[in-house]
Backbone as CSV, one residue per row, in Angstrom:
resi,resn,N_x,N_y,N_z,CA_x,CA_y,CA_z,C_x,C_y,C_z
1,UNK,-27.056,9.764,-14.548,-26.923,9.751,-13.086,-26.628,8.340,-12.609
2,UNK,-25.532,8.303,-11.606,-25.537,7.039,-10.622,-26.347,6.452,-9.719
3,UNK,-27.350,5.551,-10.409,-28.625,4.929,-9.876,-27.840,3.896,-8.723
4,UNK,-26.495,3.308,-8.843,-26.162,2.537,-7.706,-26.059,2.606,-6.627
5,UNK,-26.732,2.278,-5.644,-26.413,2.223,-4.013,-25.065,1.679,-3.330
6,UNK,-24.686,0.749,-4.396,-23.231,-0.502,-3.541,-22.596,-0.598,-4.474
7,UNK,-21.469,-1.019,-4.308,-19.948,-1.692,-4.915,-19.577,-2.337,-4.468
8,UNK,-19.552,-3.813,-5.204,-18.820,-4.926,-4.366,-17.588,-4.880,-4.324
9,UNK,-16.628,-4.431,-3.220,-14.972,-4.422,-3.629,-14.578,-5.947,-3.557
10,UNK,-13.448,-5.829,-3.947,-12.730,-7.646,-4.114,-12.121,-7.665,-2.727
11,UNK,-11.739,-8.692,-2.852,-10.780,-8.498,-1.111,-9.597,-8.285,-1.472
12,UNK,-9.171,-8.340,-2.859,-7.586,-7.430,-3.271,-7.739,-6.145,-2.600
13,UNK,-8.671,-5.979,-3.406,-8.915,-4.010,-2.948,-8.830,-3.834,-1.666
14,UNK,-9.601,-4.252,-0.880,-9.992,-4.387,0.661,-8.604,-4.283,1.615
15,UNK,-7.689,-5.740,0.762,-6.536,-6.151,1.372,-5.677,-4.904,1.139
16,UNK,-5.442,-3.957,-0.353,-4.509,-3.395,-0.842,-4.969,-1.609,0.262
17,UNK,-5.988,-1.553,0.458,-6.382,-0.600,1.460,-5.756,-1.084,2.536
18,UNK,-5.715,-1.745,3.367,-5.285,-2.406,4.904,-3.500,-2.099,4.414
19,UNK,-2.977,-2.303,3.453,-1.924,-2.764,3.574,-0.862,-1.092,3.229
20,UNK,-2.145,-0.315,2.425,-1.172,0.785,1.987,-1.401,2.062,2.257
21,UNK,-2.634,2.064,3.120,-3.429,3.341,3.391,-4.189,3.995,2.733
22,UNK,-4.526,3.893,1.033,-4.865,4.657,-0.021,-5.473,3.467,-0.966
23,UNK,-6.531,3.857,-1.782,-6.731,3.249,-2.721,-7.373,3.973,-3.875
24,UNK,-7.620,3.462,-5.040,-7.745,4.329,-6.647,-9.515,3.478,-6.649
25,UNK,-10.196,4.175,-6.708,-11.375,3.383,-7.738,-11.683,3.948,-8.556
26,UNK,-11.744,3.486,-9.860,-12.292,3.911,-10.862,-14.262,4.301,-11.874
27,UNK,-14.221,5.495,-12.055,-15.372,5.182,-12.659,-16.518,4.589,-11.568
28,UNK,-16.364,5.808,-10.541,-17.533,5.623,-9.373,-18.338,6.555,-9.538
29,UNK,-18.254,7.611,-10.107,-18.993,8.526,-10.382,-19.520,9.211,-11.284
30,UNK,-20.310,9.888,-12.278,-21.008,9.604,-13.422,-20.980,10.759,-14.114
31,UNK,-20.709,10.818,-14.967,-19.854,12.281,-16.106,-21.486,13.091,-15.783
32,UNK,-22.572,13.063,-15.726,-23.756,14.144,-15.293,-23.699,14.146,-13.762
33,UNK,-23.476,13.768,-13.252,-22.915,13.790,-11.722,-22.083,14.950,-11.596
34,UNK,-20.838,14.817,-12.243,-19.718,15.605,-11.826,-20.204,17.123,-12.484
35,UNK,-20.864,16.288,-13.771,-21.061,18.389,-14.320,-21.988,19.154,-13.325
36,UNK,-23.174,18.049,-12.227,-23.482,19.154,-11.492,-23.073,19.701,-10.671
37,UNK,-22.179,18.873,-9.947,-21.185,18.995,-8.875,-20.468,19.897,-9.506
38,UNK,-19.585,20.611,-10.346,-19.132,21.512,-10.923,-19.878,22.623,-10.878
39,UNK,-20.773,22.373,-11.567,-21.715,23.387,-11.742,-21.796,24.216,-10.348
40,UNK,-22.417,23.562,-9.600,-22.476,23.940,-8.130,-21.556,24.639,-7.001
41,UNK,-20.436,24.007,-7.224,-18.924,24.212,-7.491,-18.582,25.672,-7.701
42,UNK,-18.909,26.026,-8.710,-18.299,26.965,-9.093,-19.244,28.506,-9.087
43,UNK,-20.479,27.909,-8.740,-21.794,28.684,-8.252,-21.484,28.914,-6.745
44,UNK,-21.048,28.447,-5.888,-20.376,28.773,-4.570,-18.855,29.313,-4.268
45,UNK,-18.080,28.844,-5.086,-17.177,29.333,-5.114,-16.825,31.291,-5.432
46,UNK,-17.549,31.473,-6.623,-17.984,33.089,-7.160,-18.656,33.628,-5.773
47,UNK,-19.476,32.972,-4.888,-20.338,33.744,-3.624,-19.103,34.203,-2.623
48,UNK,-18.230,32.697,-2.708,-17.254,33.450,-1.662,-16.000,34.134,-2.271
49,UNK,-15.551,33.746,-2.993,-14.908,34.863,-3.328,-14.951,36.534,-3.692
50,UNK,-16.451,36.651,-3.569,-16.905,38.433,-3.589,-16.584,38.592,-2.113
51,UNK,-16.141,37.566,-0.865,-16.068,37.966,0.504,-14.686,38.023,0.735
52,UNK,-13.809,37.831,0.000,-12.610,37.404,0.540,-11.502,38.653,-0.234
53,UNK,-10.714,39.173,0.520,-10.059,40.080,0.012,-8.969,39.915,-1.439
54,UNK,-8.679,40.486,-1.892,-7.662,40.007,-2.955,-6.622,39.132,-2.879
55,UNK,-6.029,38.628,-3.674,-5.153,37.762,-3.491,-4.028,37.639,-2.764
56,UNK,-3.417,38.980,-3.247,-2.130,39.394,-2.403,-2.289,39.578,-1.092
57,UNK,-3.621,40.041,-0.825,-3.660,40.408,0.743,-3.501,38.855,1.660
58,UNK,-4.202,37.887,1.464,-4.370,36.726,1.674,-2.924,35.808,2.650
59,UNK,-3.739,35.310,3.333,-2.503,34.236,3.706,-2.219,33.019,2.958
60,UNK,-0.844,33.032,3.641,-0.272,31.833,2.590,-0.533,30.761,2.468
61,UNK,-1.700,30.292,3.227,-2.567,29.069,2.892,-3.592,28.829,2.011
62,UNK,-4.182,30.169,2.219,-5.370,30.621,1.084,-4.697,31.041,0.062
63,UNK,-3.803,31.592,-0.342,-3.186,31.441,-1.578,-2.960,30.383,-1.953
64,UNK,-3.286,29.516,-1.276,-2.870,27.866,-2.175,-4.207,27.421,-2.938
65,UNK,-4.978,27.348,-2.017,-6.478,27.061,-2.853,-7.845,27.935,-1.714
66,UNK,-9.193,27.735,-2.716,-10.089,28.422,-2.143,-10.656,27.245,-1.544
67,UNK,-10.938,27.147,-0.018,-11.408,26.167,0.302,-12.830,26.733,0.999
68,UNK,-13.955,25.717,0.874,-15.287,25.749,1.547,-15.514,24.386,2.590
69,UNK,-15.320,24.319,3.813,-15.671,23.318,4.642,-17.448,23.414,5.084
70,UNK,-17.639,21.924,5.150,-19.099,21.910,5.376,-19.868,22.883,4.413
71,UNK,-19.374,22.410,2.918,-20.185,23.214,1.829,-21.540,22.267,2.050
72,UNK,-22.109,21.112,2.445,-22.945,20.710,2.640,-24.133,21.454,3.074
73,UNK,-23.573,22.111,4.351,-24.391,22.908,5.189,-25.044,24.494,4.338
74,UNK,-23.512,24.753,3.653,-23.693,26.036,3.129,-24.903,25.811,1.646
75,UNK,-25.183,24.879,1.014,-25.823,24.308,-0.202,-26.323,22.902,0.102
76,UNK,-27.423,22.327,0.234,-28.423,21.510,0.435,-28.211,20.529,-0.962
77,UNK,-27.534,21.192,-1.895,-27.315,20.635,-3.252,-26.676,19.395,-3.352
78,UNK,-25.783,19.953,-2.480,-24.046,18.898,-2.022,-24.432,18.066,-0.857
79,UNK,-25.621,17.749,-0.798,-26.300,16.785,0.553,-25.706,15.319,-0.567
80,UNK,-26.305,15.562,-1.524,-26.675,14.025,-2.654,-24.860,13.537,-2.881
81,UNK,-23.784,14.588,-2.407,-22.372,13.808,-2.802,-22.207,13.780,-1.732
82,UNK,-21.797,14.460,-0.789,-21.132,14.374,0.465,-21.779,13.170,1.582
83,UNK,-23.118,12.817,0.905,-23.783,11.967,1.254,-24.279,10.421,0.691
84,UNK,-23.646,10.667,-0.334,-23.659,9.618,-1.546,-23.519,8.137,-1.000
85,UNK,-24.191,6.887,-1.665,-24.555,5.894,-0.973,-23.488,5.017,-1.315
86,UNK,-23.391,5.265,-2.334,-21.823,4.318,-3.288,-20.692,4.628,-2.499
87,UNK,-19.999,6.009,-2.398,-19.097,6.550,-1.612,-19.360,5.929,-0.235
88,UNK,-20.473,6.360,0.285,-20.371,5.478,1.845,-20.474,3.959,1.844
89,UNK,-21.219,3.185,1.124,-20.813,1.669,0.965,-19.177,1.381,0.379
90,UNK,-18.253,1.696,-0.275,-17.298,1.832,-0.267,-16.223,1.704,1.104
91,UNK,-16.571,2.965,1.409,-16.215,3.661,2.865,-16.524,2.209,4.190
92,UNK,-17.704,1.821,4.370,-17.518,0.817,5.117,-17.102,-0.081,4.930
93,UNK,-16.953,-0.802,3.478,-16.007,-1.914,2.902,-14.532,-2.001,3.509
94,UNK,-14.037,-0.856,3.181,-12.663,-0.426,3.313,-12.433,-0.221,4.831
95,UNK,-12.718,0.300,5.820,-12.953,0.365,6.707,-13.309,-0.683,7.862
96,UNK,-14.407,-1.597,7.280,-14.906,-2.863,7.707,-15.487,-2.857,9.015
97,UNK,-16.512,-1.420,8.511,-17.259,-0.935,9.585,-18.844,-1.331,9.494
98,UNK,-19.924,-1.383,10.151,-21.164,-1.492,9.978,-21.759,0.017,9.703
99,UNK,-21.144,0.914,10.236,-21.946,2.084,9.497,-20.437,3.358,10.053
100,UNK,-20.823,4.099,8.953,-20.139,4.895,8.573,-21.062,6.809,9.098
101,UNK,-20.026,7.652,9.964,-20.516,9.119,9.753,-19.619,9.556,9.045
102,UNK,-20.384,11.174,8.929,-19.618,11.951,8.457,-18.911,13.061,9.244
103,UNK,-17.885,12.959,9.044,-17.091,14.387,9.733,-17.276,15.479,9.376
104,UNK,-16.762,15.897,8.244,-16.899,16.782,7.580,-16.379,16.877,6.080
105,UNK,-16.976,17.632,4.895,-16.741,18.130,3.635,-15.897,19.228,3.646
106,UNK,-15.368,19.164,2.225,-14.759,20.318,1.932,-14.616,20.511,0.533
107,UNK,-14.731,21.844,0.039,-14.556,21.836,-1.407,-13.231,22.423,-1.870
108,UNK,-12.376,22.239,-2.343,-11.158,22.398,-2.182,-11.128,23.058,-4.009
109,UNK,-10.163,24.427,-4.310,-10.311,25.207,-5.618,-8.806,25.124,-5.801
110,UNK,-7.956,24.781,-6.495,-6.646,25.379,-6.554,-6.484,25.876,-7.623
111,UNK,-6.324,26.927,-7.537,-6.289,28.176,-8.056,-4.453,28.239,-9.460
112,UNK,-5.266,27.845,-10.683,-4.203,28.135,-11.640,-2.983,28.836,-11.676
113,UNK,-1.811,28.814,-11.452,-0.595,29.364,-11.399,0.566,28.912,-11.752
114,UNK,1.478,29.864,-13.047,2.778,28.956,-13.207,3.520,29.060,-11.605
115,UNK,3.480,30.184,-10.947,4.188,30.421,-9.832,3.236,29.584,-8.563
116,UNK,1.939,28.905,-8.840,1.216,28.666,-7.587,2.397,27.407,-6.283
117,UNK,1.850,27.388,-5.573,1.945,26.143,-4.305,1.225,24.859,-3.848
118,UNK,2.200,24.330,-3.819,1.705,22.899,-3.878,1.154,22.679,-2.414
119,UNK,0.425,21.963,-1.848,-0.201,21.445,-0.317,0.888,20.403,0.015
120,UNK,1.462,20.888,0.951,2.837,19.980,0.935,2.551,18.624,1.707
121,UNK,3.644,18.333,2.325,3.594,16.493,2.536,2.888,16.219,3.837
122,UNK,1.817,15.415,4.017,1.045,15.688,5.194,-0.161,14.708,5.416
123,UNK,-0.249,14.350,6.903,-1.480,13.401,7.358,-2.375,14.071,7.757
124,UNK,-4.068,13.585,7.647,-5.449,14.057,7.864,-5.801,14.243,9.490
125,UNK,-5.201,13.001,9.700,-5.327,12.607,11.258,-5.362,13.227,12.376
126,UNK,-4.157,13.960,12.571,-3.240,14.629,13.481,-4.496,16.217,13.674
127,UNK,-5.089,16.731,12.336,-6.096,17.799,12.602,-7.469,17.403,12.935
128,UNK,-7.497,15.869,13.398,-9.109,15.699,13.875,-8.970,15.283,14.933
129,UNK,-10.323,15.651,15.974,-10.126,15.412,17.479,-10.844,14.108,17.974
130,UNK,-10.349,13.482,17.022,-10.721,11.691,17.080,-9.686,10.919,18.024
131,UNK,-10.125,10.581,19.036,-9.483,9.370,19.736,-8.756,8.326,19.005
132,UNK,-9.504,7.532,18.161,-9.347,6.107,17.342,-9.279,7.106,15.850
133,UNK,-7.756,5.856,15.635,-8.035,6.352,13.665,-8.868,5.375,13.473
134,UNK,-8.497,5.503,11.940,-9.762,5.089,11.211,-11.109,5.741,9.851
135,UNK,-10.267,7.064,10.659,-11.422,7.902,9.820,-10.499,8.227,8.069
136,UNK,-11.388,8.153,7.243,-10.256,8.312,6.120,-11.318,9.481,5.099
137,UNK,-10.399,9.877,4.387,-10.442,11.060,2.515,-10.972,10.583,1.725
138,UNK,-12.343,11.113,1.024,-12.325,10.571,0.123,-12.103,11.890,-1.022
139,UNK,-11.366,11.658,-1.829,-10.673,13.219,-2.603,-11.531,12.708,-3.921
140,UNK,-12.567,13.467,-4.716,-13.192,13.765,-5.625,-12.949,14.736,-6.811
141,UNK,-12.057,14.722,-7.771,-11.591,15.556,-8.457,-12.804,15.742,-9.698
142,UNK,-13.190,16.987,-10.073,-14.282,17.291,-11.052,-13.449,17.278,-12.505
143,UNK,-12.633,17.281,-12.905,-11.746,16.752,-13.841,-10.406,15.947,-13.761
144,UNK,-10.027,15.884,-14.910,-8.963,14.452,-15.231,-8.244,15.825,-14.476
145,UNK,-6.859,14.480,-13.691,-5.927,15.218,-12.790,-4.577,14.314,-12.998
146,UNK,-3.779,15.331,-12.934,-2.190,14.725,-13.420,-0.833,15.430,-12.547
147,UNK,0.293,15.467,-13.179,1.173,16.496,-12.366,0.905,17.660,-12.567
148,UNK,0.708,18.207,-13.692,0.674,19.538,-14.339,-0.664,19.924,-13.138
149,UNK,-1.791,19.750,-12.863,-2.889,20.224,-12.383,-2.859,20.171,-10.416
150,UNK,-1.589,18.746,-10.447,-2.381,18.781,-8.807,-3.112,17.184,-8.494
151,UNK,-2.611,16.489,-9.179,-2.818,15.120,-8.517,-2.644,14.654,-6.993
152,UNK,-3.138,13.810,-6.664,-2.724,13.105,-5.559,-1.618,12.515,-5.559
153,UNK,-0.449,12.551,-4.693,0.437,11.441,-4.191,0.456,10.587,-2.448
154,UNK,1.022,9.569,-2.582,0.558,8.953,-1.552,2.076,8.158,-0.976
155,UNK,1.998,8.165,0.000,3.226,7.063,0.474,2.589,5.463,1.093
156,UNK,2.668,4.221,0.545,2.166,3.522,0.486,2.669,2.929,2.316
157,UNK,1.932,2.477,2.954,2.156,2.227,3.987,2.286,2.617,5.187
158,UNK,2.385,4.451,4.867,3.175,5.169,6.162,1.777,5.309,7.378
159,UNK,0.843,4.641,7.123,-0.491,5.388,8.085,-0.072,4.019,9.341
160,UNK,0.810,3.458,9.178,1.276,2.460,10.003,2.330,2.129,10.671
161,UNK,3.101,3.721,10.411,4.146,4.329,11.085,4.511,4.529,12.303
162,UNK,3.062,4.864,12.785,3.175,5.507,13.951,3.479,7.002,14.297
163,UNK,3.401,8.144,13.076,3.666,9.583,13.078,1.882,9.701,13.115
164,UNK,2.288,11.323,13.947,1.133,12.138,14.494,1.295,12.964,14.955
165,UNK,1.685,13.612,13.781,1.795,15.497,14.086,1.508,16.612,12.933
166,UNK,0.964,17.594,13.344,0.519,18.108,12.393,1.818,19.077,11.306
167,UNK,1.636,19.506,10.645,2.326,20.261,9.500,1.709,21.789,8.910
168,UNK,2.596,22.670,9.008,2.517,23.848,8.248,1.968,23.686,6.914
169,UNK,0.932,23.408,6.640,0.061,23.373,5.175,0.342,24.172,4.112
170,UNK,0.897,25.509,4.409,1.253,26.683,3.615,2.788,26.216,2.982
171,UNK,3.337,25.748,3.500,4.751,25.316,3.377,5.769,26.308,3.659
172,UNK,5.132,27.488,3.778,5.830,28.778,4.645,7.170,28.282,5.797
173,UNK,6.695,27.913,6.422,7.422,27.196,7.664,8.518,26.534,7.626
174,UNK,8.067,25.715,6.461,9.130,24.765,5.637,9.373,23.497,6.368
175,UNK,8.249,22.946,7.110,8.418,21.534,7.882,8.294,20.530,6.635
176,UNK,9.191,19.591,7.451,9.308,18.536,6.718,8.784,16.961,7.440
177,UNK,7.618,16.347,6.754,6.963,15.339,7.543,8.314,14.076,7.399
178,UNK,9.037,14.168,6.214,9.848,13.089,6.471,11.003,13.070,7.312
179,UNK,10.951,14.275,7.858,11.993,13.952,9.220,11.776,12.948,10.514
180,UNK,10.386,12.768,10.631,9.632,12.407,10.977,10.433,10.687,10.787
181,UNK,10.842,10.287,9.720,11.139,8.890,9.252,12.308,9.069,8.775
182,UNK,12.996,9.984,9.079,14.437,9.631,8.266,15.434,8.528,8.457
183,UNK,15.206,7.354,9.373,15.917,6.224,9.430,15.366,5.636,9.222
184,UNK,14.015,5.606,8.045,13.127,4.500,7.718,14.581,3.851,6.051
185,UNK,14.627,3.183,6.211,15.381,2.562,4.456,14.579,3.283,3.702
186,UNK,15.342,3.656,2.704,14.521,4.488,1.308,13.435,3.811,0.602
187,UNK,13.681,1.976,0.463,13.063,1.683,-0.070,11.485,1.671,0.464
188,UNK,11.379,1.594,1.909,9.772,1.759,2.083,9.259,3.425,2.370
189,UNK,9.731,4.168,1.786,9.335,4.919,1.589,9.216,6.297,-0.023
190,UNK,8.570,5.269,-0.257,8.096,5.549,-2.200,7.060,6.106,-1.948
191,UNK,7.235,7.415,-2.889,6.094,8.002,-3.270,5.070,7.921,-4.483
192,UNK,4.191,7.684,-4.490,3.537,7.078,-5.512,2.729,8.292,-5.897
193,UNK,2.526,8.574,-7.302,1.882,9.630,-7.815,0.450,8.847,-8.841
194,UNK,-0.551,9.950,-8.297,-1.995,9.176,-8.592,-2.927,9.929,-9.671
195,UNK,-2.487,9.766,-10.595,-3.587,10.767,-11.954,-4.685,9.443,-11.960
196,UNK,-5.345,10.651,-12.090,-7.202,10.028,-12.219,-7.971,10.950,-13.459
197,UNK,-8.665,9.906,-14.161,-9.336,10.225,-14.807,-11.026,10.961,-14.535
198,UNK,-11.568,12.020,-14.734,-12.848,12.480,-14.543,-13.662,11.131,-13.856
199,UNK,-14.586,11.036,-12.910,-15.398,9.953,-12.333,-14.561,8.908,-11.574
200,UNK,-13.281,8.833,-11.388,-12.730,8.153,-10.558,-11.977,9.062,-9.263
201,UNK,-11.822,8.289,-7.691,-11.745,9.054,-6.822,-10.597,8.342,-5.727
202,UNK,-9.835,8.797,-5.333,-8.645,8.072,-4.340,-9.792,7.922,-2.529
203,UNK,-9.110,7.176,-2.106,-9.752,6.921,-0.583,-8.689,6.902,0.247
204,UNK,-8.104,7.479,1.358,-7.255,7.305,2.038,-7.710,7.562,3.432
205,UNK,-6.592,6.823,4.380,-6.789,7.011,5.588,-5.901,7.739,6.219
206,UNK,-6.441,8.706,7.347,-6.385,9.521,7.672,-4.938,9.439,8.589
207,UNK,-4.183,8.568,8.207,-2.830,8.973,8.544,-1.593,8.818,7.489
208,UNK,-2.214,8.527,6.564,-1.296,8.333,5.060,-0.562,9.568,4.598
209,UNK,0.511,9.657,4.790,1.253,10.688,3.878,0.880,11.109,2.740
210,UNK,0.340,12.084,1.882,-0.102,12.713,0.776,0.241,13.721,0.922
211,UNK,-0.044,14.276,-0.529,1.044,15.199,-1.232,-0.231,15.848,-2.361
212,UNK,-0.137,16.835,-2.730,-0.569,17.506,-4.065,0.196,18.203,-4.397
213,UNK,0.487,18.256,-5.666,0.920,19.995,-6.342,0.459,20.440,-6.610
214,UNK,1.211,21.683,-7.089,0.651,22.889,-7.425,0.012,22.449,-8.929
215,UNK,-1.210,23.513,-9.061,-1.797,23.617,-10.565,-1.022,24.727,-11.169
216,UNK,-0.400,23.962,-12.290,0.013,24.899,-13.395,-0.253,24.954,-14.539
217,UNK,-1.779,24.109,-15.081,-2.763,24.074,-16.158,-2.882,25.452,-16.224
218,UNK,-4.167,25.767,-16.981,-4.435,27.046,-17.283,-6.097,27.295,-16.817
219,UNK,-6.663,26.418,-15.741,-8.232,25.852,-15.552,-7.942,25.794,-13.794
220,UNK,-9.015,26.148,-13.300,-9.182,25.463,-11.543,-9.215,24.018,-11.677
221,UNK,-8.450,23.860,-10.548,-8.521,22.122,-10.106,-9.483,21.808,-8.842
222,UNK,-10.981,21.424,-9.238,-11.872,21.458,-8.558,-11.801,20.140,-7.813
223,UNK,-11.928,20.209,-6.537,-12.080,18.787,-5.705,-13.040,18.701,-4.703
224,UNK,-13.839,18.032,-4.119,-14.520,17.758,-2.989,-14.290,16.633,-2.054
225,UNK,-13.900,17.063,-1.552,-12.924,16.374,-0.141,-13.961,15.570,1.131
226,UNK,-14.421,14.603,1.309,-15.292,14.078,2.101,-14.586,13.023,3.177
227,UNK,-14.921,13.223,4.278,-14.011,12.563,5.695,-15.388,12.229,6.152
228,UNK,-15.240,10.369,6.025,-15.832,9.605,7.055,-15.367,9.245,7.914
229,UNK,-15.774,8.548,8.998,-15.331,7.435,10.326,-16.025,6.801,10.519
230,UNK,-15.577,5.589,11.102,-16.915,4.540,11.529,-17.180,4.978,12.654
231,UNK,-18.955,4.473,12.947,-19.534,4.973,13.777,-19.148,4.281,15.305
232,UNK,-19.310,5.596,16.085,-18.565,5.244,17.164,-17.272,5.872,17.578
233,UNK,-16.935,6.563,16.674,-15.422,7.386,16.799,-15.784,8.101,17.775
234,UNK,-15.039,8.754,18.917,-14.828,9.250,19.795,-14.295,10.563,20.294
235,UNK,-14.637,12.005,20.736,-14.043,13.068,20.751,-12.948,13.025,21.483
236,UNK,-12.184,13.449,21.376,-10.481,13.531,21.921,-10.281,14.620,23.196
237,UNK,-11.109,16.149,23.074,-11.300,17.151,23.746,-10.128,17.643,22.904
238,UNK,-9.988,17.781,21.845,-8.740,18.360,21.462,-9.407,20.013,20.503
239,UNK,-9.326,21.191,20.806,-10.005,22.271,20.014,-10.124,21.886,18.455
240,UNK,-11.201,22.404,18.191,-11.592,22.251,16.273,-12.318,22.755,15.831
241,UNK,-12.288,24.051,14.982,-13.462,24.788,14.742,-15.098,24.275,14.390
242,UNK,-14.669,22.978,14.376,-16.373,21.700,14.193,-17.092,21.965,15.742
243,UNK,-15.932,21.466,16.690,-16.792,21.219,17.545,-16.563,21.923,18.771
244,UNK,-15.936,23.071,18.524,-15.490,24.215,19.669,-16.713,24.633,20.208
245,UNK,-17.674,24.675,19.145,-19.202,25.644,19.615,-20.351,24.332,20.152
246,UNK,-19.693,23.245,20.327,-20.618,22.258,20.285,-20.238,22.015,22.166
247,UNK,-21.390,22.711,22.597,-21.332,22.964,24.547,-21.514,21.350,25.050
248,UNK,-22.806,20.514,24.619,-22.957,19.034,24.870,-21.610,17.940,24.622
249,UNK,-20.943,18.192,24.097,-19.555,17.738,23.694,-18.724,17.376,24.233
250,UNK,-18.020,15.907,25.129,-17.339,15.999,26.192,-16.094,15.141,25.481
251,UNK,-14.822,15.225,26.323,-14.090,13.967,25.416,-14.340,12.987,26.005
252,UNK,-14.677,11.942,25.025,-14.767,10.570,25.090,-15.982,10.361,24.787
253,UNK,-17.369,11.326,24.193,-17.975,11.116,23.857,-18.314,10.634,22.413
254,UNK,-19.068,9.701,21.828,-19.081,9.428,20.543,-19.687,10.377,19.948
255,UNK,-19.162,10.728,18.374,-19.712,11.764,17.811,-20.881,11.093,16.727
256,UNK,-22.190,11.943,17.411,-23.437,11.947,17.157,-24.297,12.969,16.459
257,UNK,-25.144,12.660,16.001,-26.675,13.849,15.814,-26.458,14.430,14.930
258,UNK,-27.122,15.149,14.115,-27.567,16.043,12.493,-25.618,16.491,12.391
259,UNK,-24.707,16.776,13.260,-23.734,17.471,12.595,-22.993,16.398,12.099
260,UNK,-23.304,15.167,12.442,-22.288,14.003,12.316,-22.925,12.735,11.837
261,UNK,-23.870,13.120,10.361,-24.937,11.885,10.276,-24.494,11.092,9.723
262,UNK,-24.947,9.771,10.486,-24.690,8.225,9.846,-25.224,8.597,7.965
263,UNK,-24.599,7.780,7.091,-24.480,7.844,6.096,-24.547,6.347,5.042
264,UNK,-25.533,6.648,4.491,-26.311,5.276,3.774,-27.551,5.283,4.758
């Protein structure tokens, strides 16, 4: 188990976050760590899938992967990652915040297929009802991840674009975020592809262009998806199934209290 509370980042790292939207750390998280997180994983995953109709019936988003938001809430288990002290000291490093909440988790399944779908090209941002960016991903893969499975890709720089709009996730639709930039020069806009080894985890901010593919291993590509912000972020009044039911809730209020806990 990961007895560490902190990580000192370098100010490369720090700087290479500011400058590209995304960053790689390695070996943050601890091979008995991840097997419980798996474990757990896949002990929630079997609950909901006895609820969810067959495959074919499904929309074309959920045919991409099985996702659980605020698995936190749903399992008390997933308090110790989604809440993790390393991950959130990180998180304020990068950020260069004094304290860090949480938005929300997600456990993200993509589901083995030579024929499956990839989560096409797309920013975090644009679906949260945050005033101020800032808030960024932290993507947790429970095994080594490559092209074949569903890696991360990233476009180095674009969270500084100035795009903010959301995207057809299913890819049904067939939007394309780089229309969005098509008189950007080719050269600043490289896509960078991110295989990670088991215990290492990407961090991005929540307006960075990313990309996954499809899994065409022969295994689920297990991930847990965790969205901080520094504290103080602000509601937008913009609808969100988080905070639609939340009546005290005004825009421009800072988001507070047990649904949105400071972290560390």
């Amino acid at each position: 188990m990961n007895t560490e509370t902190s990580i000192e980042l370098t100010e490369d790292q720090i700087e290479f976050y500011a400058n590209n939207g995304y960053i790689q750390i390695d070996n943050i998280l601890s091979q008995v760590e991840l097997d419980e997180l798996t474990a757990i994983t896949d002990e929630l995953n079997e609950k909901i899938e006895a609820e969810l109709p067959p495959m074919e019936e499904r929309g074309a988003y959920d045919q991409v992967f099985l996702q659980v938001v605020n698995a936190w809430q749903r399992d008390e288990r997933l308090c110790k990652f989604t809440q993790h002290p390393v991950l959130a000291d990180v998180a304020r490093q990068l950020l260069k915040a004094s304290r860090v909440r949480l938005w929300h988790d997600h456990l993200m399944t993509k589901f083995p297929s030579k024929d499956g779908k990839p989560t096409t090209w797309h920013q975090d941002f644009p679906y949260w009802p945050m005033n101020e960016p800032g808030g960024m991903s932290i993507w947790i893969p429970m095994q080594d991840v490559d092209l074949a499975n569903g890696c991360m890709s990233f476009v180095p720089g674009s969270h500084a674009w100035g795009v903010d709009e959301t995207i057809d996730l299913s890819g049904m639709r067939g939007d394309d975020i780089f229309e969005r930039v098509k008189d950007k020069p080719a050269h600043e806009v490289q896509r960078v592809y991110c295989p990670l080894k088991r215990g290492s985890v990407t961090f991005h901010d929540g307006r960075t262009f990313h990309y996954a593919g499809k899994n065409t291993s022969d295994e689920p590509r297990r991930v847990l998806s965790i969205i901080y912000m520094p504290d103080g972020t602000t509601y937008n009044g913009k609808p969100h199934a988080l905070t639609d039911a939340i009546d005290d809730l005004k825009a421009g209020d800072a988001f507070s209290g047990d649904l949105f806990p400071v972290i560390g």
